[in-house]
C-alpha positions, 0 to 999 in steps of 0.5 A: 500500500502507497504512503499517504502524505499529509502535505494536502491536508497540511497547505488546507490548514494552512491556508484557512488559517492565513485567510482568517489573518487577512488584514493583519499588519506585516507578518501576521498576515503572511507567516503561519506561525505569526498568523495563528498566535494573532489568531489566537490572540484575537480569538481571546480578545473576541471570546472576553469582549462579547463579555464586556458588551453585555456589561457596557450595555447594562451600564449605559441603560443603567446611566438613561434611566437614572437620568430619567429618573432624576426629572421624574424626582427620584433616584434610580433606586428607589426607582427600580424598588417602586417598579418591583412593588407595583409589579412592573416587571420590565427590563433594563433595556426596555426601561432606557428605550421608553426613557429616550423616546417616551417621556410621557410613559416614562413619568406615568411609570415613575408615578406607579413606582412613586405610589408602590412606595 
C-alpha cells in the first residue's frame, strides 16, 4: 500500500488559517506561525469582549434611566424598588428605550413606582 502524505491536508490548514489573518499588519498576515498566535490572540480578545458588551450595555441603560429618573424626582433606586412593588416587571433595556423616546410613559411609570412606595 502507497504512503499517504499529509502535505494536502497540511497547505488546507494552512491556508484557512492565513485567510482568517487577512488584514493583519506585516507578518501576521503572511507567516503561519505569526498568523495563528494573532489568531489566537484575537480569538481571546473576541471570546472576553462579547463579555464586556453585555456589561457596557447594562451600564449605559443603567446611566438613561437614572437620568430619567432624576426629572421624574427620584433616584434610580428607589426607582427600580417602586417598579418591583407595583409589579412592573420590565427590563433594563426596555426601561432606557421608553426613557429616550417616551417621556410621557416614562413619568406615568415613575408615578406607579412613586405610589408602590
Amino acid at each position: 500500500m502507497a504512503r499517504v502524505k499529509g502535505a494536502l491536508a497540511t497547505r488546507k490548514r494552512r491556508n484557512k488559517t492565513l485567510k482568517l489573518a487577512k488584514g493583519y499588519w506585516g507578518g501576521k498576515s503572511r507567516l503561519f506561525k505569526t498568523a495563528k498566535e494573532a489568531l489566537m490572540k484575537s480569538g481571546q480578545y473576541a471570546y472576553v469582549g462579547r463579555r464586556l458588551k453585555k456589561r457596557d450595555f447594562r451600564r449605559l441603560w443603567i446611566t438613561r434611566i437614572s437620568a430619567a429618573c432624576k426629572l421624574n424626582g427620584m433616584n434610580y433606586s428607589t426607582f427600580m424598588n417602586g417598579l418591583k412593588k407595583a409589579n412592573v416587571t420590565l427590563n433594563r433595556k426596555m426601561l432606557s428605550e421608553i426613557a429616550i423616546n417616551d417621556a410621557a410613559g416614562f413619568t406615568a411609570l415613575a408615578e406607579k413606582a412613586k405610589a408602590a412606595l
